[in-house]
C-alpha positions, -999 to +999 in steps of 0.1 A: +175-010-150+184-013-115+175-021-078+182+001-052+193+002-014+187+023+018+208+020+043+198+039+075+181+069+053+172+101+077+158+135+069+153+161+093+138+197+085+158+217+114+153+198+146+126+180+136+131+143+115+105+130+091+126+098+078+136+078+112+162+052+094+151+036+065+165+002+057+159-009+026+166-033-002+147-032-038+154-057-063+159-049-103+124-051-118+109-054-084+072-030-081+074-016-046+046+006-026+050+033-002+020+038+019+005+049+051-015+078+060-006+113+049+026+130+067+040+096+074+073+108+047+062+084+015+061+111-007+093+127+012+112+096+004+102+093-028+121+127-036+150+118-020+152+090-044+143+117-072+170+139-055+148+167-051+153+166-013+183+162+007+194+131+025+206+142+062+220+112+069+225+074+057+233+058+019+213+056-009+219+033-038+209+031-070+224-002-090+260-003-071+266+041-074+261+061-044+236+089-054+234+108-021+249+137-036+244+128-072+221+155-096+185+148-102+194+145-138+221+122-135+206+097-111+189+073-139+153+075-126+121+096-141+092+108-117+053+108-125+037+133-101+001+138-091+001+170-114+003+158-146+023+189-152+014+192-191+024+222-214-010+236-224+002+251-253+022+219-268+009+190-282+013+154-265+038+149-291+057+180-280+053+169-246+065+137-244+089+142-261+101+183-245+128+165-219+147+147-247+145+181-268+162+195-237+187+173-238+193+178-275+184+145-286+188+138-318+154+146-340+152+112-355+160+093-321+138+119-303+109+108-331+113+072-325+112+070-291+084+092-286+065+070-311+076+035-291+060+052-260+031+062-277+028+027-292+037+006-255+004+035-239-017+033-268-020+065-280-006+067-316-041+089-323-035+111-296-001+123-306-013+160-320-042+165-293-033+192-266-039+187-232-072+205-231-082+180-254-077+149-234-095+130-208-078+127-170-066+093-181-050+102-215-032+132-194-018+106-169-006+084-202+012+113-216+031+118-183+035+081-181+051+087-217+071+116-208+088+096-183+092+062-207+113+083-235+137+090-205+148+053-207+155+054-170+166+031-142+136+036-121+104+049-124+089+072-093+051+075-095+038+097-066-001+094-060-007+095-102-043+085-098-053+106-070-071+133-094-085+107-114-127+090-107-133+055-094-137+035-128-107+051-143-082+044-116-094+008-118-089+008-154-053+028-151-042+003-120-040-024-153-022-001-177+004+007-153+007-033-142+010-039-178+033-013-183+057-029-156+055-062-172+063-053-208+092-027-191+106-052-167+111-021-151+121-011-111+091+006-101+082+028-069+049+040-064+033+061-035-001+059-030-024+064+004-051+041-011-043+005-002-065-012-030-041+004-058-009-007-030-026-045-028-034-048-064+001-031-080+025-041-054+053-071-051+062-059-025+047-031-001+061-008+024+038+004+054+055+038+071+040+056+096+056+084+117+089+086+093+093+047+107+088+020+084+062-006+103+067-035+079+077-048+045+063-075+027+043-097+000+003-079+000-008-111+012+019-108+042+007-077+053-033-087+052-028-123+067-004-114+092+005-080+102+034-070+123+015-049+144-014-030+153-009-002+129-001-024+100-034-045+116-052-015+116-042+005+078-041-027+059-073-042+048-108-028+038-128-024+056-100-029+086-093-055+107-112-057+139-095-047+172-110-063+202-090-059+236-091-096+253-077-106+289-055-140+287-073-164+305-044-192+299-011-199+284+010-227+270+037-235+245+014-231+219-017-216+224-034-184+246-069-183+256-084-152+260-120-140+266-140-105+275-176-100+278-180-094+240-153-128+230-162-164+249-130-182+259-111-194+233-078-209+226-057-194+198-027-211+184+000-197+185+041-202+171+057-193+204+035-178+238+071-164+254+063-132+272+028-139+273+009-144+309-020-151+327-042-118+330-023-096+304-045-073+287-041-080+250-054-074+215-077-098+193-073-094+152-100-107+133-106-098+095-144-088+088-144-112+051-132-142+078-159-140+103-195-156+097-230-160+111-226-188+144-261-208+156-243-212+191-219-195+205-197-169+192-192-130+195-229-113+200-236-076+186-266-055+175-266-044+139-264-015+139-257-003+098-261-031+067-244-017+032-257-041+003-229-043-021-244-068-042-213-092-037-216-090+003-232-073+029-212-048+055-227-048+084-212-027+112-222-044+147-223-027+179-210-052+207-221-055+245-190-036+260-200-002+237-171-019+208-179-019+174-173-049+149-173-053+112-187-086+099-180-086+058-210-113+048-212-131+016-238-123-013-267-102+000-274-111+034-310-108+052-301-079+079-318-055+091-309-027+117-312-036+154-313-070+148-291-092+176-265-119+155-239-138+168-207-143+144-182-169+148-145-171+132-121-201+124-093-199+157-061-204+124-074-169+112-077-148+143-042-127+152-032-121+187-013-083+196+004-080+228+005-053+254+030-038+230+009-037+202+035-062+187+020-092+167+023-125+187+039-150+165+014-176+145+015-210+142+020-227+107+026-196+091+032-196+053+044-165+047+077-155+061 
């Protein structure tokens, strides 16, 4: 197994370029997400790790070998695709086990691995089914397999569970954690959907635009995002975006207000560059804010979604915003009904004009 590093990785299509300078460090055994929305270049870098796309420009590094110009085959790392890419006509025996064949494994050594992947996915009883006769999740297992027997450095998993229903990806989100832990294995996944990136993920990368935004812990990202993209991608349902004028500013707090937010003072780690009258941006997570007797931000409901655990009700606010309150259990709402929601000052997040998180005060998570 090993980690992996990017140093200033670009790729450009002609005159256009799709990876902006990617610097990056991955650790051995590390699990690492690629996300943002689609045509931000996850998948794009992915290849390039796989080789199956140029680098243009910058260093890649798997373990301590330069790999920028290094064969797919020889790089040490095995891909999972969306496409389970299964031979119809084989069995999942025949399958898992066609790369090593290639390769001209040895039959006995070819048998035994094959057998330890089916045994580490749980699928001993599948080993002489054919594709047609397997569920969408026992197909993803076999390609999960197929890449196991290659005994690589690192795996690549590109959007795997994207053809696969709601209960099953749950329920594949586990194998493949499990599969990481019993592995110890480098792992890189690319995945639009930020449940599977929040649930999988030691670490997760947020690109947009070719550019990456921020890299961090899941509960870095969610508690305090870099900026208002990260603000805005990271979370469900997504942090709420209100714009705020600075009312006052010292060392360590700014109080904004706007005819939706009452003034309030929000500490802060450091209020440099930040003055009276700037137009700014207030975070606030939906699961953090709660129902306020006085006081508070006021809005009209305007849609309440029961979900049994909590109620998601979409408010709209005086100025024409919308806000999304995320209430405990099921909550008593009912559309067009006025409620005023107040939050806990430590959990709101201040943007500036830049769109640039404003440093926070006492912040765990570095």
């Amino acid at each position: 197994m090993a980690g992996l590093e990017f140093k200033d990785i670009r790729k450009s299509y002609g005159n256009v370029e799709v990876i902006k300078g990617v610097d990056l460090s991955i650790e051995h055994g590390e699990f690492v997400v690629f996300v943002g929305p689609s045509g931000c270049g996850k998948s794009t870098l992915l290849r390039m790790i796989a080789g199956l796309e140029d680098i243009t420009d910058g260093d890649l590094f798997i373990g301590d070998k330069r790999v920028n110009t290094v064969q797919p085959r020889d790089r040490g790392v095995a891909m999972v695709f969306q496409s389970y890419a299964l031979y119809p006509h084989m069995t999942v025996y025949d399958n898992v086990g066609f790369g090593l064949r290639l390769n001209k494994t040895p039959k006995d050594e070819r048998d035994a691995k094959i057998r330890e992947a089916a045994r580490i996915l749980q699928m001993e009883n599948l080993l002489d089914r054919r594709p047609a006769q397997l569920s969408g999740g026992q197909r993803q297992r076999v390609a999960i397999g197929r890449a196991i027997v290659r005994n690589p450095d690192v795996f690549l998993f590109d959007e795997p569970l994207s053809n696969l229903d709601a209960a099953l990806r749950g329920s594949m989100r586990m194998e493949i954690s499990k599969l990481h832990q019993q592995l110890d294995a480098t792992m890189i996944y690319v995945t639009h959907d930020q449940v599977e990136a929040m649930t999988l993920a030691d670490k997760i990368v947020v690109l947009n635009a070719g550019v990456v935004q921020q890299i961090g812990s899941p509960l870095e990202l969610y508690n305090y995002p870099a900026n208002l993209f990260v603000a805005g991608f990271i979370g469900s349902p997504q942090m709420n975006l209100l714009p705020v004028t600075v009312e006052a500013v010292d060392e360590r707090t700014v109080t904004v207000a706007s005819s939706d937010v009452p003034s309030t003072r929000i500490p802060v780690a450091s209020a440099r560059g930040i003055r009276g009258g700037d137009s700014i941006t207030l975070g606030l997570r939906p699961h953090l804010l709660a129902h306020s007797e006085v006081g508070g931000i006021t809005g009209k409901v305007l849609l309440v979604e029961h979900l049994g655990n909590e109620t998601i009700a979409n408010f709209a606010l005086n100025s024409g915003e919308q806000l999304v309150a995320a209430l405990p259990g099921s909550a008593e709402l009912s559309n067009g009904v006025t409620l005023s929601l107040g939050f806990d000052v430590a959990d709101a997040r201040l943007f500036g004009t830049d769109g640039t998180a404003i440093p926070v005060a006492d912040r765990p998570f570095r």
